[in-house]
One Martini backbone bead per residue (centre of mass of N, CA, C, O) as a GRO file, in nm:
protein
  338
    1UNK     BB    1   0.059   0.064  -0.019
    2UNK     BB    2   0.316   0.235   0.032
    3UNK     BB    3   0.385   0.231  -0.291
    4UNK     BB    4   0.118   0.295  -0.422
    5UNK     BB    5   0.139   0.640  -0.271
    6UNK     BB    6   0.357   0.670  -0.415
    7UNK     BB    7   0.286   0.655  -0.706
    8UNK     BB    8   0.035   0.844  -0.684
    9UNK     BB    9   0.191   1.074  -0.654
   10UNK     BB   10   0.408   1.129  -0.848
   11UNK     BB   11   0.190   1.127  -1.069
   12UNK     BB   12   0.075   1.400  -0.950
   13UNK     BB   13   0.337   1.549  -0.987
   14UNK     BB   14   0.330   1.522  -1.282
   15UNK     BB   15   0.075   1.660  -1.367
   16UNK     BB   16   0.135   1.944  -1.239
   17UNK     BB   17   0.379   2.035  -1.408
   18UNK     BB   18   0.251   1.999  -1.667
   19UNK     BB   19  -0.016   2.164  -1.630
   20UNK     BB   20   0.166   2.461  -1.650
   21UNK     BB   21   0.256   2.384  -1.904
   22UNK     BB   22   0.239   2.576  -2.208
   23UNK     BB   23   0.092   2.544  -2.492
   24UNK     BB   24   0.260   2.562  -2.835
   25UNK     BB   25   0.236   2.622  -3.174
   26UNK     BB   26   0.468   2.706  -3.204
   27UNK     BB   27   0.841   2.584  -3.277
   28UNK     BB   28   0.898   2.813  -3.130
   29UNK     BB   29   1.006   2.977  -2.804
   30UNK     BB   30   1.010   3.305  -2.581
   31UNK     BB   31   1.026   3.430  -2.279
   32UNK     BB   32   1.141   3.743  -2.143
   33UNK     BB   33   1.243   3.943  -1.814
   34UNK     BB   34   1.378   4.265  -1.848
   35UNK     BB   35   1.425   4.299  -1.516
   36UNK     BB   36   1.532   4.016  -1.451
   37UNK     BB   37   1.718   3.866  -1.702
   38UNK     BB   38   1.469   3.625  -1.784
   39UNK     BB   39   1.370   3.282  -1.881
   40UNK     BB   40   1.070   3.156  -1.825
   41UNK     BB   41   1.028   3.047  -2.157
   42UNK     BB   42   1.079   2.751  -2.359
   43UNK     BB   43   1.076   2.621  -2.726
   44UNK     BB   44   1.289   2.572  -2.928
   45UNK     BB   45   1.561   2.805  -2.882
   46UNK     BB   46   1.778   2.679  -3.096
   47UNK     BB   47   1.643   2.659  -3.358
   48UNK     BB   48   1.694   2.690  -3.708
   49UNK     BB   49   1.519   2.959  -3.853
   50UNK     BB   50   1.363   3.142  -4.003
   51UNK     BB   51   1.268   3.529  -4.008
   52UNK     BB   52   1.189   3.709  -4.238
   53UNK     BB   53   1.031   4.009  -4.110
   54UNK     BB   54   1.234   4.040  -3.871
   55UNK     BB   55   1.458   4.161  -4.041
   56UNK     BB   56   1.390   4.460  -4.018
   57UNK     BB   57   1.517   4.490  -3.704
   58UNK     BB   58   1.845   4.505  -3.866
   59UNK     BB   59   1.793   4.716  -4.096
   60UNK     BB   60   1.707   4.970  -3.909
   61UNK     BB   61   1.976   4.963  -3.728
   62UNK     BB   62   2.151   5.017  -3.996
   63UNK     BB   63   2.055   5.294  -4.063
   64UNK     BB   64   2.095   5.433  -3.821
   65UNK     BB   65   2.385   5.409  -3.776
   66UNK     BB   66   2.513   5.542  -4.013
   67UNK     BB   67   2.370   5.844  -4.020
   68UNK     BB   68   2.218   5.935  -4.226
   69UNK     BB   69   2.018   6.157  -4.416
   70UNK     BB   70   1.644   6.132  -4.346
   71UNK     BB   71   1.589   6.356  -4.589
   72UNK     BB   72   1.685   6.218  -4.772
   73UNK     BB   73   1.633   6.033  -5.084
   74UNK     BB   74   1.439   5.741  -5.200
   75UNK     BB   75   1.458   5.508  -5.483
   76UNK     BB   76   1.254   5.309  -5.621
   77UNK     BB   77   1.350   5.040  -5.810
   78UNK     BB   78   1.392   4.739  -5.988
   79UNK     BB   79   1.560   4.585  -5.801
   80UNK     BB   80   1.381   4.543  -5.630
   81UNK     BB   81   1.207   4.374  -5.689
   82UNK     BB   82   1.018   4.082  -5.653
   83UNK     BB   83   1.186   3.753  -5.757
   84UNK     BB   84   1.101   3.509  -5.536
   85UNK     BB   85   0.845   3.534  -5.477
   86UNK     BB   86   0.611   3.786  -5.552
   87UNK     BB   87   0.563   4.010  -5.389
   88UNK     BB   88   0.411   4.293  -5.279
   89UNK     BB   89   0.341   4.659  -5.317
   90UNK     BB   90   0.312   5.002  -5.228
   91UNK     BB   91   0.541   5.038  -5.447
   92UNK     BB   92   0.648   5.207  -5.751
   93UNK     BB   93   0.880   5.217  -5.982
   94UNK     BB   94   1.002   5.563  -5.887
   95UNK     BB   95   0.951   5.603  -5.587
   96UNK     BB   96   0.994   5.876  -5.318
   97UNK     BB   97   1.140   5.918  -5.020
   98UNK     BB   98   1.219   5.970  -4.733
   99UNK     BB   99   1.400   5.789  -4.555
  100UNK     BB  100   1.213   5.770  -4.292
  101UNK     BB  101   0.989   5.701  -4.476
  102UNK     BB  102   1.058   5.424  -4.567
  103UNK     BB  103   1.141   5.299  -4.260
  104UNK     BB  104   0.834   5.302  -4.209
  105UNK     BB  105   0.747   5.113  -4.440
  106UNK     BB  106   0.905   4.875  -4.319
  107UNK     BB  107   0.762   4.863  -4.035
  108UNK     BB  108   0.483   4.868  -4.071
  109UNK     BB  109   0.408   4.721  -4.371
  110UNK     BB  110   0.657   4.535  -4.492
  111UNK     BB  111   0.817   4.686  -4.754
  112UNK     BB  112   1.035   4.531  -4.946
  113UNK     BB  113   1.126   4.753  -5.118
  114UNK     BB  114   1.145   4.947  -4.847
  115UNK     BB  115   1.441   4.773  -4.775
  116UNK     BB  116   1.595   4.771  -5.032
  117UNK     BB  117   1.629   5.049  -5.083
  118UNK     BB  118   1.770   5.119  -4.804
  119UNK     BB  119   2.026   4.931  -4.900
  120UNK     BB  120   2.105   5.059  -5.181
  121UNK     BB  121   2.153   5.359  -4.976
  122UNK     BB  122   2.439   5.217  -4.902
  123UNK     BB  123   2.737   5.221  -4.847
  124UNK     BB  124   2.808   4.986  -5.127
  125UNK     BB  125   2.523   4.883  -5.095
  126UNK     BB  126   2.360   4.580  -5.052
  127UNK     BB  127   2.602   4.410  -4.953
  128UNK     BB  128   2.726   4.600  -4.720
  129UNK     BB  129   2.477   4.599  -4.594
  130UNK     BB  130   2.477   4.262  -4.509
  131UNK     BB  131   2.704   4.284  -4.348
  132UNK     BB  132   2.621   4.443  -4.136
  133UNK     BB  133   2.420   4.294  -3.997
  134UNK     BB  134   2.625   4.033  -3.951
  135UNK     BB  135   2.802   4.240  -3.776
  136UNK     BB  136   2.575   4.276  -3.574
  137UNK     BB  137   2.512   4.029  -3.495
  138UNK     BB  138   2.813   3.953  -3.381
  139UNK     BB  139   2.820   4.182  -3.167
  140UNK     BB  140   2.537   4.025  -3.016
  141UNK     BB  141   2.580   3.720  -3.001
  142UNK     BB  142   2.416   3.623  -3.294
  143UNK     BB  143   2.491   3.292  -3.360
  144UNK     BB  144   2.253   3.171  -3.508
  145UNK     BB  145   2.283   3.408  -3.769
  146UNK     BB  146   2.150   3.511  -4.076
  147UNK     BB  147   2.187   3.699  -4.338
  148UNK     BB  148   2.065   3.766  -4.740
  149UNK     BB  149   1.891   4.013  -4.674
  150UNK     BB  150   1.656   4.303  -4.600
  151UNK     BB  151   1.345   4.142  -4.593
  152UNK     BB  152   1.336   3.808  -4.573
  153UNK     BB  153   1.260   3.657  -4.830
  154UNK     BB  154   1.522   3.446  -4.779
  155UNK     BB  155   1.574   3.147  -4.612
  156UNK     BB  156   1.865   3.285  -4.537
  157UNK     BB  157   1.725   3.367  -4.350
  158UNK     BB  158   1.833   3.299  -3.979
  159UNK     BB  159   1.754   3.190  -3.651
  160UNK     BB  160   1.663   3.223  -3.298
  161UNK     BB  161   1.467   3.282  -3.058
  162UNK     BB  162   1.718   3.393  -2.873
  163UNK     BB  163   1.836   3.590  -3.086
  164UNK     BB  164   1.543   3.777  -3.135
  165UNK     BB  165   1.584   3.875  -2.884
  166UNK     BB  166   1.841   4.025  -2.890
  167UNK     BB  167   1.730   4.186  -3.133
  168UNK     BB  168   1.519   4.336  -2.943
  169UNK     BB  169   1.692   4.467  -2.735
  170UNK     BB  170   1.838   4.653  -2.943
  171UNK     BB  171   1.612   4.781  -3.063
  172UNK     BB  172   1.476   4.965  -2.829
  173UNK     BB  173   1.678   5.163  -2.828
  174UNK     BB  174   1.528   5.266  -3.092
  175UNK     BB  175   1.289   5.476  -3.081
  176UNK     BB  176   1.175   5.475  -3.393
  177UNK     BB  177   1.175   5.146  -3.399
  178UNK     BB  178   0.908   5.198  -3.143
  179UNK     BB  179   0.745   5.379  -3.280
  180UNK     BB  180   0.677   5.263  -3.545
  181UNK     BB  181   0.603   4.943  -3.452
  182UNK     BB  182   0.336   5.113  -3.280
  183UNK     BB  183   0.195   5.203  -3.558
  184UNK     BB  184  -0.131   5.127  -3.669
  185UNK     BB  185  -0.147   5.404  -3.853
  186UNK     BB  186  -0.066   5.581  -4.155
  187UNK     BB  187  -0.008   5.892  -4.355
  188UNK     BB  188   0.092   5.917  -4.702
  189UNK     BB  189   0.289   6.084  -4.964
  190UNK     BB  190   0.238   5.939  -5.278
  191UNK     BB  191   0.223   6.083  -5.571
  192UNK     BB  192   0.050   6.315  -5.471
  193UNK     BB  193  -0.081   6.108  -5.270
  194UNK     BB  194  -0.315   6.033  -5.004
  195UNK     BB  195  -0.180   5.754  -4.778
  196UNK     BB  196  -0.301   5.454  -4.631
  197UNK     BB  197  -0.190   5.280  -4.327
  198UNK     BB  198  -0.111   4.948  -4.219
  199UNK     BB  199  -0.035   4.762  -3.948
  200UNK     BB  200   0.050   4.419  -3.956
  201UNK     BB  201   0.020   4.410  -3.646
  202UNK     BB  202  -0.235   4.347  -3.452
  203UNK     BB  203  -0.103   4.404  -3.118
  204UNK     BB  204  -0.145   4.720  -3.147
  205UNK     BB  205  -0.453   4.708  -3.106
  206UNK     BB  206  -0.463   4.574  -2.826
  207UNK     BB  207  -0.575   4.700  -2.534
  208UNK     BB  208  -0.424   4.507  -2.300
  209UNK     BB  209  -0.125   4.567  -2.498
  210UNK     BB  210   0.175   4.744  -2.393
  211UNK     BB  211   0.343   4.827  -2.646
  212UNK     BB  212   0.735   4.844  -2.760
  213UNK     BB  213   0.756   4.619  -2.982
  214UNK     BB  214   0.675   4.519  -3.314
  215UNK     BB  215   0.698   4.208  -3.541
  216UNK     BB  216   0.621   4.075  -3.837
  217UNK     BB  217   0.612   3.732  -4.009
  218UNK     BB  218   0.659   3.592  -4.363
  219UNK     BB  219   0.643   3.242  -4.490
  220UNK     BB  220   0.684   2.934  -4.584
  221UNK     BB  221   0.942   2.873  -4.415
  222UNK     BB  222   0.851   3.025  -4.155
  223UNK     BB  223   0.594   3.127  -4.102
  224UNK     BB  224   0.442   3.258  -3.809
  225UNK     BB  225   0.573   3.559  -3.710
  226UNK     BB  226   0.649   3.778  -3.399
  227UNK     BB  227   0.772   4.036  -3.166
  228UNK     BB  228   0.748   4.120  -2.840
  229UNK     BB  229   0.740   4.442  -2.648
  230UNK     BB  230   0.586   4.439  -2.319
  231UNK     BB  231   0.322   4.458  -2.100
  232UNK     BB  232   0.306   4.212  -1.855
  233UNK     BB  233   0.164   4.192  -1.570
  234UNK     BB  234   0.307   4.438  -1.490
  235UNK     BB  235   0.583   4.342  -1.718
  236UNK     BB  236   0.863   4.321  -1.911
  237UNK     BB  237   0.830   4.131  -2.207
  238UNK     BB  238   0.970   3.918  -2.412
  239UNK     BB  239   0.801   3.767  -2.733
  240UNK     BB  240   0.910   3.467  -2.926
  241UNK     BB  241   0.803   3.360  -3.223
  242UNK     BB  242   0.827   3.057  -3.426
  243UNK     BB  243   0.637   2.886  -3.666
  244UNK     BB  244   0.351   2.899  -3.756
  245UNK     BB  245   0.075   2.777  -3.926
  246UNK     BB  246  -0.081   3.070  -3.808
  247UNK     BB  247  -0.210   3.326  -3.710
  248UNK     BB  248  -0.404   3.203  -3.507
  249UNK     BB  249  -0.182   3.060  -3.365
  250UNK     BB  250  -0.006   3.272  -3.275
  251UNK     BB  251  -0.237   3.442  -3.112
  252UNK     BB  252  -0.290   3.187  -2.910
  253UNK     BB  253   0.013   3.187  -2.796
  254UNK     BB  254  -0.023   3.498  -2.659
  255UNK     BB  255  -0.307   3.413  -2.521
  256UNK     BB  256  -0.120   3.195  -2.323
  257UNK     BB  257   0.046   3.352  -2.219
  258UNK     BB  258  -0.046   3.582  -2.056
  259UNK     BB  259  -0.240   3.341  -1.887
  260UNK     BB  260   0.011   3.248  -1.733
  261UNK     BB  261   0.140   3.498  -1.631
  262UNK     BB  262  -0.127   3.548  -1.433
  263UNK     BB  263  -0.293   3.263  -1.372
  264UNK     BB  264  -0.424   3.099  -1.568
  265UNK     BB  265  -0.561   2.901  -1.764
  266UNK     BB  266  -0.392   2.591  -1.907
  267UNK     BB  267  -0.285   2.353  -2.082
  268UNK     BB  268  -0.186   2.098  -2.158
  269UNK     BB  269   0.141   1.961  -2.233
  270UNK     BB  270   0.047   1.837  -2.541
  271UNK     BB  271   0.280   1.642  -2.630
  272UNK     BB  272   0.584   1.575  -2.549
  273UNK     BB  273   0.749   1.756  -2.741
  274UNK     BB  274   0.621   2.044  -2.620
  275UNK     BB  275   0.757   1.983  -2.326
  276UNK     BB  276   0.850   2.123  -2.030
  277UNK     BB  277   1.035   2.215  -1.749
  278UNK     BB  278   1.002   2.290  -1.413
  279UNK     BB  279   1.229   2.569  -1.272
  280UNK     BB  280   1.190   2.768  -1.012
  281UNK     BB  281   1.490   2.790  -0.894
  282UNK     BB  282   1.599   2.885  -1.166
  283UNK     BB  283   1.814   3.182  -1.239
  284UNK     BB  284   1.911   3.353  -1.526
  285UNK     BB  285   2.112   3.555  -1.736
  286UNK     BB  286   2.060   3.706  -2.031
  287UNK     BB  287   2.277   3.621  -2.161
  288UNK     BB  288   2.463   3.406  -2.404
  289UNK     BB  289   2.559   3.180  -2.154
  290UNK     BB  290   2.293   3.144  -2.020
  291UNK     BB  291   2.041   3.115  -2.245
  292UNK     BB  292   2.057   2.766  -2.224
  293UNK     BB  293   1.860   2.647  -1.965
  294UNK     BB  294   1.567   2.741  -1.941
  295UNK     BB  295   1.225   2.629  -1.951
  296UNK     BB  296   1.098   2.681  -1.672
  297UNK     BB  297   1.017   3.005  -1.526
  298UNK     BB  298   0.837   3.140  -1.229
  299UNK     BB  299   0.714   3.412  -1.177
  300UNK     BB  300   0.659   3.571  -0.900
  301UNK     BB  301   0.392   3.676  -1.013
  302UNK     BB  302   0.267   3.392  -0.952
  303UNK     BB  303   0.048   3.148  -0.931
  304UNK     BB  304   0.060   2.801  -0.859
  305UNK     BB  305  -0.147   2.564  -1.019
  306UNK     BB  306  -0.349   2.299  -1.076
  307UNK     BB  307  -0.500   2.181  -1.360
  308UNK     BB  308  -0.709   2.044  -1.454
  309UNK     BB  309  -0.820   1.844  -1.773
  310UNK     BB  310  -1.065   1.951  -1.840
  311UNK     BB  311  -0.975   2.223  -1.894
  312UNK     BB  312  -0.819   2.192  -2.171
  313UNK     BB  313  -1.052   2.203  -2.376
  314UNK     BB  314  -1.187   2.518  -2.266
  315UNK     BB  315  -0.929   2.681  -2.350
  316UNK     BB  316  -0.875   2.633  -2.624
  317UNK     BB  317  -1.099   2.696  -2.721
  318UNK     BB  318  -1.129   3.026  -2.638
  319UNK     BB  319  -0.850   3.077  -2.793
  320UNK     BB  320  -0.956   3.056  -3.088
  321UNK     BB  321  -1.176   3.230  -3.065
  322UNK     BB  322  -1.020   3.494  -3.034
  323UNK     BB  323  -0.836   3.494  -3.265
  324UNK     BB  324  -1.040   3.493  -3.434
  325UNK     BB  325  -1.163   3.790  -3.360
  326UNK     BB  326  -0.835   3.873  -3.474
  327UNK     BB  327  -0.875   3.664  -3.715
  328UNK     BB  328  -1.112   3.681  -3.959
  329UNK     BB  329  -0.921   3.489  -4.217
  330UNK     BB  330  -0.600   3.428  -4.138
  331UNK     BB  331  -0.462   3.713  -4.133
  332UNK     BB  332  -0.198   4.012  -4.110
  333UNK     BB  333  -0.188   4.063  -4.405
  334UNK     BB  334  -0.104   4.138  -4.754
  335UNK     BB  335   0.173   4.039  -4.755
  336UNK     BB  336   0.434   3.791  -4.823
  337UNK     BB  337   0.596   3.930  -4.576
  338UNK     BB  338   0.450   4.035  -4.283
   0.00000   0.00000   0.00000
């Protein structure tokens, strides 16, 4: 009896632990504690993933390194054009804007030709721009990460989850680049005509989410990426998903993190591969050396609680219904590379 009381103890000490930890569509994911340091979650953050247009906030960092002079003229040419993918553009051929306003076009509405176009204004052309990024990133100690074009459309642009969040801890510090993506919508005059643009990234719309920087991205080989630096149940934490396989699963992963960091009821962590080990015990401070043993720290401010598994089904309804009525068609953008 008392080895049997024992069995029955561990399998319930085993659901609860696994009850704590959410599930997640995204193939990657990680959300970062900006104030402490630390890594909350992680699921596959260290596999290297295709990540879109999320390269547009290192496109936009090396633009502004630079310090070129942003009311400079920029104008789209035929070399800007996607051959790669087909995707379209807001801007036409011949279109002209200033620098700043390029980079506004490249970060709120992800306009391929208008990342292309301000890599070719930069000094000794569009290669020495890629150079640049990649020297960037490896200033950041983004050791998993490769640029291969300035707009994401590459499959060869590559980096990791983990990678993702220290790119965006520096894009964070550069106020144009948190105040354009976090931009719902703005009029340009483009062609002699006033013309109205709306922010790729629908969390910047969400009332309950305090956003301070956000980027979305997509290809077929990237699936549905996101990159979002927020206040979460009043605490600043940066959230990367890699790989969804819609804007709604992507939604429903933001909507499942934020119910975890609440306290709110979360699915039970099935199946297997999904699975986190839950280790409130440790805490690493997110440099490069030590954000990869992590895999669930329990925030301070979390009441831990074992979540029946009835309600896993409840949640997850819930939880895609949100979604559905963030994305009623399943898009986030017009563009092939959101």
């Amino acid at each position: 009896m008392l080895k049997l009381g024992g069995a029955l103890l561990l399998a319930i000490a085993a659901v609860c632990a696994w009850a704590d930890t959410p599930s997640l569509y995204s193939r990657s994911a990680i959300v970062y504690d900006v104030a402490r340091g630390e890594v909350l979650l992680e699921k596959n953050a260290d596999d290297v993933r295709p990540i879109a247009s999320l390269t547009k906030l290192m496109t936009a960092m090396v633009v502004i390194d630079q310090a070129q002079v942003l009311t400079d003229t920029v104008t789209v040419e035929d070399a800007d054009i996607d051959r790669l993918k087909h995707s379209g553009s807001h801007l036409s051929i011949g279109t002209s804007l200033e620098r700043e306003d390029m980079l506004r076009m490249a970060l709120v509405t992800s306009d391929n030709r208008a990342a292309s176009a301000l890599s070719r204004a930069y000094p000794g052309g569009q290669l020495a721009f890629v150079d640049a990024m990649n020297s960037k990133a490896r200033a950041l100690r983004m050791t998993d990460t490769h640029f291969g074009d300035p707009s994401g459309l590459s499959p060869g642009n590559v980096s990791t989850a983990r990678d993702v969040i220290m790119m965006a801890l520096a894009a964070t510090r550069y106020p144009m680049i948190s105040s354009f993506t976090t931009l719902a919508r703005y009029e340009q005059a483009v062609g002699g005509r006033i013309r109205f643009y709306h922010n790729t990234d629908p969390v910047v719309l969400w009332p309950d989410w305090d956003v301070r920087l956000a980027k979305t991205g997509y290809t077929r080989e990237a699936g549905r990426c996101i990159v979002v630096d927020a206040i979460v149940s009043g605490n600043p934490v940066i959230i990367a998903l890699l790989g969804a396989s819609s804007s709604r699963a992507r939604a429903a992963d933001l909507i499942t993190i934020r119910a975890w960091m609440s306290g709110e009821p979360t699915p039970i962590n099935m199946p297997r591969l999904y699975r986190a080990a839950a280790h409130s015990h440790h805490h690493h401070a997110a440099t490069a050396s030590h954000l990869h043993h992590v895999k669930v720290v329990s925030p301070a401010w979390r009441t831990i609680s074992a979540i029946p598994s009835r309600r896993h089904a409840w949640h997850r309804i819930n939880a895609s219904r949100a979604a559905a009525q963030l994305y009623p068609t399943g898009k986030s953008g017009t563009m092939a590379a959101d």
